[in-house]
VEXTOR-909731 format. One record per atom (N, C-alpha, C): x, y, z; residue in three letters. Coordinates in steps of 0.02 Angstrom, whole numbers, padded with zeros to 5 digits, always signed. Example, Ala and Ser with C-alpha at 12.3 -4.5 7.8 and 13.67 -1.06 7.14 Angstrom:
2
+00660-00284+00390ala +00615-00225+00390ala +00660-00165+00390ala +00642-00112+00354ser +00684-00053+00357ser +00645+00002+00394ser 
This chain:
320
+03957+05212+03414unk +03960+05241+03346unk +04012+05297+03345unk +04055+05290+03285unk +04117+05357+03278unk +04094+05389+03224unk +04133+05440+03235unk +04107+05504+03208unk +04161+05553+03197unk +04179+05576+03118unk +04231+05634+03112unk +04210+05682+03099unk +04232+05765+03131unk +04203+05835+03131unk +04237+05862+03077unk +04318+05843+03067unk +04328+05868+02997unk +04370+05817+02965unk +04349+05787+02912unk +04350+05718+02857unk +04413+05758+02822unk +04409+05802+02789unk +04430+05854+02738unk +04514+05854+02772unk +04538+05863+02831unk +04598+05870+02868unk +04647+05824+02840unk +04601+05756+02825unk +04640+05702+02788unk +04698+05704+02719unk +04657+05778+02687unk +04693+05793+02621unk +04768+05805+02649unk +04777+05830+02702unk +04825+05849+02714unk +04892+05781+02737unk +04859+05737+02731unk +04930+05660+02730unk +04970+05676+02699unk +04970+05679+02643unk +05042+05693+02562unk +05055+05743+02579unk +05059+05784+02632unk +05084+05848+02638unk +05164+05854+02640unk +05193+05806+02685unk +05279+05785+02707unk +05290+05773+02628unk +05280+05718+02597unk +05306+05708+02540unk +05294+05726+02462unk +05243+05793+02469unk +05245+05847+02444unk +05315+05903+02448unk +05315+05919+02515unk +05355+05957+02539unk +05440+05919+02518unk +05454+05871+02532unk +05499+05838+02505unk +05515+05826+02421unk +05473+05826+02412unk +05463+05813+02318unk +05474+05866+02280unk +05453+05921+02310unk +05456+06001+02269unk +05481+06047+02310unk +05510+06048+02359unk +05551+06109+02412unk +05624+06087+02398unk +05653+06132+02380unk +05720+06118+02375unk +05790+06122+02428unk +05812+06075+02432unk +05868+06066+02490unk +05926+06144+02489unk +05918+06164+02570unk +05953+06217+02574unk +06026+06201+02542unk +06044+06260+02498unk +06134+06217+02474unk +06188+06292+02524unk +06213+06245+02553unk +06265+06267+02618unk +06326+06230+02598unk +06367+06278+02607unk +06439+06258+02569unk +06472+06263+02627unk +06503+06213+02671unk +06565+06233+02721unk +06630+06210+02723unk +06660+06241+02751unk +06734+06214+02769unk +06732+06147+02789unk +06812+06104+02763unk +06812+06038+02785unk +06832+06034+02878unk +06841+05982+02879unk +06840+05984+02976unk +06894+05901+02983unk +06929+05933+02978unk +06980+05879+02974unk +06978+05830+03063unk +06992+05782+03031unk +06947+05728+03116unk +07017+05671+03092unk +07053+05674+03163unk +07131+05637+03162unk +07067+05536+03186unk +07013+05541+03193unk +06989+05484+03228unk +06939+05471+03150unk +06972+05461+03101unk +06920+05473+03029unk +06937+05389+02998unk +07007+05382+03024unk +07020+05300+02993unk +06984+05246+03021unk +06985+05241+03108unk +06954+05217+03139unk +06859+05217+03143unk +06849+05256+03118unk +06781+05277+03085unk +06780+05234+03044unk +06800+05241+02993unk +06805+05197+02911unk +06823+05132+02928unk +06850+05107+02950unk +06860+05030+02968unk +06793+05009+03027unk +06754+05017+03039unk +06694+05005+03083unk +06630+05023+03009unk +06654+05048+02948unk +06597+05101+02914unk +06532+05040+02883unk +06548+04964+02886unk +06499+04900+02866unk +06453+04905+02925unk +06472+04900+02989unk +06429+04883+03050unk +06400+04943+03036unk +06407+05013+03043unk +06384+05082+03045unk +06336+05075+02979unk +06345+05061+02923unk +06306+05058+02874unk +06232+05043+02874unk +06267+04970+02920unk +06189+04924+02914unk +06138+04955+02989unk +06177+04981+03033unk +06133+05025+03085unk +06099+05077+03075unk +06158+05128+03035unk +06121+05167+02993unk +06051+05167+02955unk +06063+05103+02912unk +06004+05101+02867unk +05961+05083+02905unk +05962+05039+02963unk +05873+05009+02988unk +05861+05097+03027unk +05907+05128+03040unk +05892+05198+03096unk +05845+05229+03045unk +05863+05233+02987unk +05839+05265+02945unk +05783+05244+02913unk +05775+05187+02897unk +05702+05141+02901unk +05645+05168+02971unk +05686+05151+03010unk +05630+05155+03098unk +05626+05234+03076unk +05670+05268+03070unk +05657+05343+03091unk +05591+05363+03059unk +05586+05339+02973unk +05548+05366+02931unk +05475+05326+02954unk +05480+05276+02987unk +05398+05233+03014unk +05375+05271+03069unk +05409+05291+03094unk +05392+05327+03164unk +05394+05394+03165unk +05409+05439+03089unk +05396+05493+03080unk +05317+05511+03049unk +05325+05446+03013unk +05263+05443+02977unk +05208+05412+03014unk +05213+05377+03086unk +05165+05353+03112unk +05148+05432+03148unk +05193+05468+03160unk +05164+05529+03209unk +05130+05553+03182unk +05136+05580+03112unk +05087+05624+03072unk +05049+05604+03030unk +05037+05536+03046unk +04973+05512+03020unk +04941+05504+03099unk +04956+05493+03140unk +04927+05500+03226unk +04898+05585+03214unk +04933+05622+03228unk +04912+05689+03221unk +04849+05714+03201unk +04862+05703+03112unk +04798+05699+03065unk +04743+05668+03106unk +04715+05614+03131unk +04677+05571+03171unk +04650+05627+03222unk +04722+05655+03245unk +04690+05699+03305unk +04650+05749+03289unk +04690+05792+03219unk +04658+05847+03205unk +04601+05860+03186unk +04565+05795+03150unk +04517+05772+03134unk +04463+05780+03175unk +04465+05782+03227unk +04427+05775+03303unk +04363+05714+03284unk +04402+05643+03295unk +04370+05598+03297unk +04321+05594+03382unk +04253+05567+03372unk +04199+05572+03429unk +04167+05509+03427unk +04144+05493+03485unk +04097+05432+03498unk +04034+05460+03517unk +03982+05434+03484unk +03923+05461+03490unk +03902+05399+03543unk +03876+05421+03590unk +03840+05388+03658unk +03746+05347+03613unk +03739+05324+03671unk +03661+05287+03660unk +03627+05362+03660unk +03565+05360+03618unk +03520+05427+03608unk +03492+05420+03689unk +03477+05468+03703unk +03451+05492+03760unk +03398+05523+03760unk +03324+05544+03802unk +03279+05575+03786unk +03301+05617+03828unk +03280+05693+03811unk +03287+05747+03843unk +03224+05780+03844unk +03190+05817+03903unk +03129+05844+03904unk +03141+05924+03908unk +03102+05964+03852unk +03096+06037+03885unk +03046+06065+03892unk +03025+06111+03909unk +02961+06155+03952unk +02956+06212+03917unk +02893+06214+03947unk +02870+06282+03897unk +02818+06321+03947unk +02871+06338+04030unk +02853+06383+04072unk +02927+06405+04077unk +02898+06477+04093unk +02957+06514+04140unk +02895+06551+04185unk +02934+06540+04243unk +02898+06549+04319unk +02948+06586+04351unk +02916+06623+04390unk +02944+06679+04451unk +02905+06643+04486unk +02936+06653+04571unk +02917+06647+04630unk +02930+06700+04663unk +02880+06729+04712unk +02897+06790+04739unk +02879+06765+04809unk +02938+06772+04860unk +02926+06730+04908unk +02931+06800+04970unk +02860+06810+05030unk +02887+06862+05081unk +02937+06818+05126unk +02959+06867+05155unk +03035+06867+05191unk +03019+06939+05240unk +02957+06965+05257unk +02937+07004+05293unk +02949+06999+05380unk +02955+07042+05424unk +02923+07004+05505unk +02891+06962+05502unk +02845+06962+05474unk +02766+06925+05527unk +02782+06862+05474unk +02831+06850+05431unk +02843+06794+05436unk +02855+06719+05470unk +02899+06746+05514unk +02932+06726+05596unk +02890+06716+05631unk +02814+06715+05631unk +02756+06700+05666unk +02778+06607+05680unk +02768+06608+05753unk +02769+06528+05752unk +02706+06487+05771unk +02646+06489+05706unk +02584+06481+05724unk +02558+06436+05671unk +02606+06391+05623unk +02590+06334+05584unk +02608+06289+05619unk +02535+06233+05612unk +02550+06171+05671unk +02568+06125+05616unk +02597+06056+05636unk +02620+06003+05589unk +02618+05954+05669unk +02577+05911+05677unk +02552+05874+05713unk +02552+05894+05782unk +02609+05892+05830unk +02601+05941+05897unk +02643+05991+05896unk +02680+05998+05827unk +02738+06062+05844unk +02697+06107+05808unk +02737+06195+05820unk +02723+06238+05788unk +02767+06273+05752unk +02806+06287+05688unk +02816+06274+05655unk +02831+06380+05637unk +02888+06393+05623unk +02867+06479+05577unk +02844+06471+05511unk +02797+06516+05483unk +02757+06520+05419unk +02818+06508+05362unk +02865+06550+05378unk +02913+06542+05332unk +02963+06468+05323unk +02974+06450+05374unk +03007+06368+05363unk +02960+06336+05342unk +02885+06333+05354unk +02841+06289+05303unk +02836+06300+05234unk +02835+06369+05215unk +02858+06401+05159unk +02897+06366+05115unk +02962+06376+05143unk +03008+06342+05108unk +03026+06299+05108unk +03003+06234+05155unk +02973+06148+05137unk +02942+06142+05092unk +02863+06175+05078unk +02824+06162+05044unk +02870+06192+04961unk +02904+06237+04961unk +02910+06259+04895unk +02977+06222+04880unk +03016+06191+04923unk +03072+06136+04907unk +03046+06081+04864unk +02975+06072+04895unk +02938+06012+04855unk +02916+06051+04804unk +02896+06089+04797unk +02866+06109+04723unk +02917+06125+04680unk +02965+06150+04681unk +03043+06156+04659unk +03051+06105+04618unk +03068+06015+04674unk +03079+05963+04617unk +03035+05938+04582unk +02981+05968+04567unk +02911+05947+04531unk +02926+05992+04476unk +02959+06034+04461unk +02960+06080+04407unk +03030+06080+04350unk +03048+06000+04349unk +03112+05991+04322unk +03075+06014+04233unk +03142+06050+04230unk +03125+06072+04134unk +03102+06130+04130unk +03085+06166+04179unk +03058+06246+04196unk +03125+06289+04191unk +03106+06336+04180unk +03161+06396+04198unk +03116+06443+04249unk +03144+06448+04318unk +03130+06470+04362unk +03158+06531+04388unk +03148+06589+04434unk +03169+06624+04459unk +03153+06654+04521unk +03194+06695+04556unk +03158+06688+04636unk +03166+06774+04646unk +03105+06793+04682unk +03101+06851+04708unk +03094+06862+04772unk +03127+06894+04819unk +03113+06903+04887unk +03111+06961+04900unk +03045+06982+04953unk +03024+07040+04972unk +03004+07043+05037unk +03026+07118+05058unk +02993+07146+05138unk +02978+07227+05099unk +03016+07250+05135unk +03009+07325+05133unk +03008+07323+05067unk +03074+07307+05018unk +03076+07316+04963unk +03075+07241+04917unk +03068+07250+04852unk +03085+07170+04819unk +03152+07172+04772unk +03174+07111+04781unk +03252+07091+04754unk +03241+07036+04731unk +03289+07038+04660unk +03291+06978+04614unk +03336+06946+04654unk +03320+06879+04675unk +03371+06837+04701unk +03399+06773+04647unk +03388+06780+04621unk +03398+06733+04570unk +03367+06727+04501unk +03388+06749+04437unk +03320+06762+04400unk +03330+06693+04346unk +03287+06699+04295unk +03259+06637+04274unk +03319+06566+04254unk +03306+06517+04279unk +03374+06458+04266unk +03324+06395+04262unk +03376+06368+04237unk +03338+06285+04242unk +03395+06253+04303unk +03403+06300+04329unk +03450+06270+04390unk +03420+06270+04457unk +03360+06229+04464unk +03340+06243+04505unk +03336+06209+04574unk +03389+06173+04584unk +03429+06155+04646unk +03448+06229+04669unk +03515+06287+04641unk +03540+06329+04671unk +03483+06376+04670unk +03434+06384+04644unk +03364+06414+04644unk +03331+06390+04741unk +03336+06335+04733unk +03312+06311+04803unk +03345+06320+04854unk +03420+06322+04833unk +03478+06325+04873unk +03477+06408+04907unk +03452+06456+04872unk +03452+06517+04883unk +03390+06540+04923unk +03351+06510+04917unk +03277+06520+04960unk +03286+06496+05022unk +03311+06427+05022unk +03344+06419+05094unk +03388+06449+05152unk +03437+06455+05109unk +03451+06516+05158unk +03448+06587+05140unk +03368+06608+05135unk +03356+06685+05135unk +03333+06704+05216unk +03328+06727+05239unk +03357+06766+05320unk +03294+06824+05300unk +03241+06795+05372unk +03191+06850+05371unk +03225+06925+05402unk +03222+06968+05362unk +03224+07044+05363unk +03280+07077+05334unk +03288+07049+05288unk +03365+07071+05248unk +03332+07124+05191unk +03242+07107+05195unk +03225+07135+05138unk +03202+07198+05173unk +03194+07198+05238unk +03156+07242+05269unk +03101+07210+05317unk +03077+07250+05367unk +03003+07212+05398unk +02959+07232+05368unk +02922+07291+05332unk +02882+07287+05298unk +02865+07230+05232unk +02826+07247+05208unk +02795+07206+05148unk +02764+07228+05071unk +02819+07234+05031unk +02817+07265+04953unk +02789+07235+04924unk +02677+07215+04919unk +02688+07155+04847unk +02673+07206+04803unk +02660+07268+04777unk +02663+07274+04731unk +02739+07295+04671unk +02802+07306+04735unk +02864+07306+04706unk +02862+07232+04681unk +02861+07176+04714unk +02873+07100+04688unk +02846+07102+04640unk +02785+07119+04616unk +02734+07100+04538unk +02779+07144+04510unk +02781+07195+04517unk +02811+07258+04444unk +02895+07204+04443unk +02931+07201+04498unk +03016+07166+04471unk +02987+07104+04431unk +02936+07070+04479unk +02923+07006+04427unk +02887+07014+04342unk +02878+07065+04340unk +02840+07104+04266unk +02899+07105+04231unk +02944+07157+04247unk +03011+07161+04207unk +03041+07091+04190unk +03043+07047+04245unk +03091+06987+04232unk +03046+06941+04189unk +03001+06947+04160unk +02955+06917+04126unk +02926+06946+04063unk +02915+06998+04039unk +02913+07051+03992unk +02903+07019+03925unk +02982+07004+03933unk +03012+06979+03860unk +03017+06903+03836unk +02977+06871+03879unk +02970+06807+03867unk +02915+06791+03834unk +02915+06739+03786unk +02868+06689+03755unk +02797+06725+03803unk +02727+06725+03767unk +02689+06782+03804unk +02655+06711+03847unk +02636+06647+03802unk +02602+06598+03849unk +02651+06565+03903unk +02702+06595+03897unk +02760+06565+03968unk +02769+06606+04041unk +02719+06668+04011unk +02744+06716+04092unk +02701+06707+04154unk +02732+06666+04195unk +02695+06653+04271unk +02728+06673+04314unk +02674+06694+04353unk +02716+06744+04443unk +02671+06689+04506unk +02700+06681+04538unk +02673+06640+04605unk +02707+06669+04667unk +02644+06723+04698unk +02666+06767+04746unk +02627+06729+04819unk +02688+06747+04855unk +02668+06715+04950unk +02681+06765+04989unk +02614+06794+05009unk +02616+06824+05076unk +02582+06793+05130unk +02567+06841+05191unk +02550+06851+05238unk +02499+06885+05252unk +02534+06948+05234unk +02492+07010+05262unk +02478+07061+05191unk +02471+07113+05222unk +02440+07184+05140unk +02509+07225+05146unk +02480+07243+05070unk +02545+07288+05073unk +02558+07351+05094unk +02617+07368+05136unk +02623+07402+05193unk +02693+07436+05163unk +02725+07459+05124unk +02766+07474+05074unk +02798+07461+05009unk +02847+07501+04987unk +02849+07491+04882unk +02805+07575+04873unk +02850+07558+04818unk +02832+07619+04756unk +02786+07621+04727unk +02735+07523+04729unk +02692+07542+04681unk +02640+07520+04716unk +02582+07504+04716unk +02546+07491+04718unk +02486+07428+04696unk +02475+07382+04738unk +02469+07296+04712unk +02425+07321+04636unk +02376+07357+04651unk +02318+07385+04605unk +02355+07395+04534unk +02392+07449+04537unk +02437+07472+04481unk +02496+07397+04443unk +02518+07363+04488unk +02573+07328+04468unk +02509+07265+04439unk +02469+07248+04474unk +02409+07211+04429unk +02409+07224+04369unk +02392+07298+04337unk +02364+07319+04294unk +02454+07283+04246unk +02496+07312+04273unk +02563+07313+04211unk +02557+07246+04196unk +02554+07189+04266unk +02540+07142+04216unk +02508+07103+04184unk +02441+07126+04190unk +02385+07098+04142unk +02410+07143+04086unk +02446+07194+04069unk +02463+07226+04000unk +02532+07201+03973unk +02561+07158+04023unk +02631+07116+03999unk +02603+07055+03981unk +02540+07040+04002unk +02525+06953+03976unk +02552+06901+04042unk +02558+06930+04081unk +02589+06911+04151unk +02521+06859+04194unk +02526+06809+04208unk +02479+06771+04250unk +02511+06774+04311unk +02444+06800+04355unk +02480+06818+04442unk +02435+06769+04478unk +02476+06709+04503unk +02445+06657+04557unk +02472+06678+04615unk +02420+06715+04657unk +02416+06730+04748unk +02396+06694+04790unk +02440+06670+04853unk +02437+06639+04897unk +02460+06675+04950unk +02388+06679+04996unk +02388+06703+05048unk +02400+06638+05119unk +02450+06659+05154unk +02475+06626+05219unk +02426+06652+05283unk +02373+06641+05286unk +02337+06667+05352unk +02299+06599+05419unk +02373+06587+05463unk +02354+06562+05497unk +02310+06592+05560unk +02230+06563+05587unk +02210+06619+05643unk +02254+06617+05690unk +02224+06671+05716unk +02256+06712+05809unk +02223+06688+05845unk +02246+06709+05888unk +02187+06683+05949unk +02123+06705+05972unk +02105+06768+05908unk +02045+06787+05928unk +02007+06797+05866unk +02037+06741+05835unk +02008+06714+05763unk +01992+06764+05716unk +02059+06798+05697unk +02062+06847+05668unk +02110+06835+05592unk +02101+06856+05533unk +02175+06836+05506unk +02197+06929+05464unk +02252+06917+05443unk +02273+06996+05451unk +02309+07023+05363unk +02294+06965+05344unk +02303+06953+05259unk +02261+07010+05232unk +02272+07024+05187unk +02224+07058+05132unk +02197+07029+05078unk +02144+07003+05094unk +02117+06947+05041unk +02090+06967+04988unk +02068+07040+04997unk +02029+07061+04935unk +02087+07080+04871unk +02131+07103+04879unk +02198+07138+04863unk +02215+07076+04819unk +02226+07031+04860unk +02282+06963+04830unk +02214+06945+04777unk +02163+06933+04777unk +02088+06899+04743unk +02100+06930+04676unk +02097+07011+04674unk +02091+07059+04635unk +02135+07036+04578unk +02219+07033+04609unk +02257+07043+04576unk +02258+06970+04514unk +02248+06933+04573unk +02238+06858+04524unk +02176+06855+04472unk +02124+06898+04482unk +02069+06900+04440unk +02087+06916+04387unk +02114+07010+04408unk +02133+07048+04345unk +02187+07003+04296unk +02241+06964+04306unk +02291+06951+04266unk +02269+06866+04257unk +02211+06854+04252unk +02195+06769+04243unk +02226+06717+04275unk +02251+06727+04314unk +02276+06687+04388unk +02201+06661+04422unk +02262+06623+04488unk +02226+06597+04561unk +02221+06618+04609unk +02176+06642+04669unk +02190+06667+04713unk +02184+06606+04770unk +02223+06562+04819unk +02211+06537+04859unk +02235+06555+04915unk +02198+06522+04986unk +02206+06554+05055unk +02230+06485+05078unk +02314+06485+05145unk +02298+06425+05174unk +02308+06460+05234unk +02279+06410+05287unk +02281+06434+05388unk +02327+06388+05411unk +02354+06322+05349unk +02398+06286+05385unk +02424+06264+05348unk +02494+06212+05381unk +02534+06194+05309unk +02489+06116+05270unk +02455+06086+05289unk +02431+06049+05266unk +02378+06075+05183unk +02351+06126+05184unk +02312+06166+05144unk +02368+06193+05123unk +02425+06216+05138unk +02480+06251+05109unk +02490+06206+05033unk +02509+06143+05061unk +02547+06084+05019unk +02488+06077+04978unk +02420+06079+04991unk +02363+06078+04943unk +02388+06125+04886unk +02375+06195+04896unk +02385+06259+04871unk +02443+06236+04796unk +02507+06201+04823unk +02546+06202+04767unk +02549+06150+04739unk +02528+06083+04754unk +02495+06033+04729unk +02443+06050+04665unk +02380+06099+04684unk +02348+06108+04639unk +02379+06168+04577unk +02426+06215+04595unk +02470+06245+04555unk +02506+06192+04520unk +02517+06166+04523unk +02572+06129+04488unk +02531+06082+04442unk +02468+06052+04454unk +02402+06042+04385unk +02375+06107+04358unk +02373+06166+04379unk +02364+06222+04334unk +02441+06241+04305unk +02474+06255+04324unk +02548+06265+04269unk +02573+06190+04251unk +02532+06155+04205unk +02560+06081+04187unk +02634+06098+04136unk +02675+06063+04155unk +02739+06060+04111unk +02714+06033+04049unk +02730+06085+04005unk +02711+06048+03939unk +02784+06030+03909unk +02799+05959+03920unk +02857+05939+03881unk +02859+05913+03818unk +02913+05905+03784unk +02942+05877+03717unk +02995+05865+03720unk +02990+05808+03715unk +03044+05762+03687unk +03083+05785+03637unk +03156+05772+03653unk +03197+05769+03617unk +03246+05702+03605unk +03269+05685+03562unk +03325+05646+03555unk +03400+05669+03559unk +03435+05673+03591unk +03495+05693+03586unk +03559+05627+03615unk +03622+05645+03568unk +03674+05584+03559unk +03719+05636+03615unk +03755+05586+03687unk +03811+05619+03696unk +03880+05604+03647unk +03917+05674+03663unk +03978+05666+03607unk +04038+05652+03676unk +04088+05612+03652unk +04117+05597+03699unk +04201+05615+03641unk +04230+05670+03664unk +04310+05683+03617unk +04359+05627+03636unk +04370+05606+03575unk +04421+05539+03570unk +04503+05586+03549unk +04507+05643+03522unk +04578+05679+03495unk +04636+05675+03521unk +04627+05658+03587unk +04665+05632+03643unk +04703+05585+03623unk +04680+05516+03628unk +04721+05475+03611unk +04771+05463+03563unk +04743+05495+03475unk +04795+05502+03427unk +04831+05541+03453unk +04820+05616+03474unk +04867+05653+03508unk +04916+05631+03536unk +04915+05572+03590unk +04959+05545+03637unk +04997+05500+03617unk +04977+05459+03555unk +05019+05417+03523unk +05069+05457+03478unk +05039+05505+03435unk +05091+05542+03389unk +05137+05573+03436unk +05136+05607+03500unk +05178+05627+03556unk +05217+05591+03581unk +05196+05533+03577unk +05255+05461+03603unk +05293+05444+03552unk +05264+05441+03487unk +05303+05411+03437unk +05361+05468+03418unk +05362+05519+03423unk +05414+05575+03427unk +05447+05586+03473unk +05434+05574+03536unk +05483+05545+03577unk +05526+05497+03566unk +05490+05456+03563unk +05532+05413+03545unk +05606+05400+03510unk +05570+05447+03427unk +05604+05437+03395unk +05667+05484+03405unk +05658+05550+03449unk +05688+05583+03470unk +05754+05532+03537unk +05705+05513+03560unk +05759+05464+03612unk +05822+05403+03551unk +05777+05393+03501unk +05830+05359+03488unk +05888+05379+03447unk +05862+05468+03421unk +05927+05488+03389unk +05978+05532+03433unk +05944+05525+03487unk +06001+05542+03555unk +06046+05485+03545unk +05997+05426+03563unk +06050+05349+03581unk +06087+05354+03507unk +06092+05394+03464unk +06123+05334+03403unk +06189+05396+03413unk +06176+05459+03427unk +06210+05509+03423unk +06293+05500+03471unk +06263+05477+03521unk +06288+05461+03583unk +06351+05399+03560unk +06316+05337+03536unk +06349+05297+03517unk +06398+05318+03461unk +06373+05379+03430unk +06451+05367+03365unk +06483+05413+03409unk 
């Protein structure tokens, strides 16, 4: 299917022979130019006549094919593509991912290997990543302190791309969750109020930051903020785990969140499996046509045809 953006451009055809019809010919008066090769001219002036006239025929077809080519272009003629369905969402999600020491723990098993908390981490959330096509996502990483690493996109390949290679202790060895909730508060604030979700991964309690998990709870149950906590507590060897469970529970209570615990990555992949049926993508359909610019082609023809015609009043020039 074609398609013109401006129809109206067309008025402008009769423009040349407008301009011809009512602009008046410059009147230039010059000296004669006396030419000793003027007889020999005049005895050839039948053959010259009849060349003349078709030059002058072609010239005016191929002046007039350019700027009726042109017009075509200016027009910005388009091909509308097959409709397409397009889906959009109606989440925007933060991830607040630790990047602490005790990340680097190599104490997640996956059949006989053992595995650091953090590379299961970011397996498991690679998969939850392509489960969230139509989201606008954003990533937070924290130790000592928390940093927007990426804030909200529907790009969430380079979203994944950036979690991957995040490098435990760039943030610090300590562990900021209540800096992560308050940055993830701000980066969420101003959004649609049923769209603001935080999905925080630790380890351990918080052991630095400015604020306090308690306090940054509170901002965002008063931002409309839903805080889903996931605690990473694989045991020790003396069946101990070193998480703060009450802390992470709290925070998910106060702001209408989840609080879940995993000891391994198998319960890990549970954990965001069942996140991902509590934040269901609510999509809608759209219909949308791709536009594909055709301006090109008239362009390229009216550009040739002036060449052209340019080449041939070289050749005719040449010849007399």
């Amino acid at each position: 299917m074609f398609d013109i953006h401006w129809p109206w451009v067309f008025l402008l055809l009769p423009l040349p022979l407008l301009a011809y019809r009512y602009l008046k010919p410059q009147d230039r008066k010059e000296r004669s130019l006396n030419a000793p090769f003027f007889a020999r001219a005049s005895a050839a002036k039948p053959m010259q006549s009849l060349t003349g006239g078709t030059a002058r025929l072609l010239s005016l077809l191929l002046l007039s094919g350019a700027w009726f080519a042109f017009i075509v272009a200016l027009s910005q003629p388009v091909r509308l593509g097959e409709a397409q369905s397009m889906s959009s969402s109606g989440r925007d999600l933060m991830l607040a991912v630790d990047i602490s020491d005790s990340m680097k723990k190599n104490d997640m098993p996956i059949q006989t290997e053992w595995f650091r908390r953090i590379d299961v981490a970011k397996y498991i959330l690679a998969d939850f990543l392509n489960k969230r096509e139509g989201d606008r996502v954003g990533l937070i990483l924290f130790g000592s302190g928390a940093y927007l690493q990426a804030p909200l996109t529907y790009d969430l390949v380079t979203v994944n791309t950036l979690l991957q290679e995040a490098s435990l202790g760039i943030a610090g060895p300590k562990t900021a969750i209540g800096d992560a909730i308050a940055l993830a508060v701000k980066q969420l604030k101003d959004q649609p109020e049923s769209q603001r979700v935080l999905i925080l991964l630790t380890d351990g309690a918080n052991t630095s930051g400015n604020i306090e998990p308690e306090q940054a709870a509170q901002l965002a149950q008063q931002a409309g903020v839903t805080v889903h906590t996931v605690a990473v507590a694989p045991y020790d060897r003396f069946n101990r785990r070193h998480v703060d469970q009450k802390s992470l529970s709290d925070i998910a209570e106060k702001t209408g969140g989840e609080y879940f615990i995993a000891h391994d990555p198998k319960e890990l992949m549970k954990v965001y499996e069942t996140l991902n049926k509590i934040e269901m993508i609510d999509l809608e359909e759209k219909q949308v046509r791709p536009i594909i610019n055709l301006f090109y082609w008239p362009l390229t023809i009216s550009l040739l045809l002036l060449g052209l015609l340019v080449s041939m009043q070289t050749l005719t020039a040449q010849r007399s």
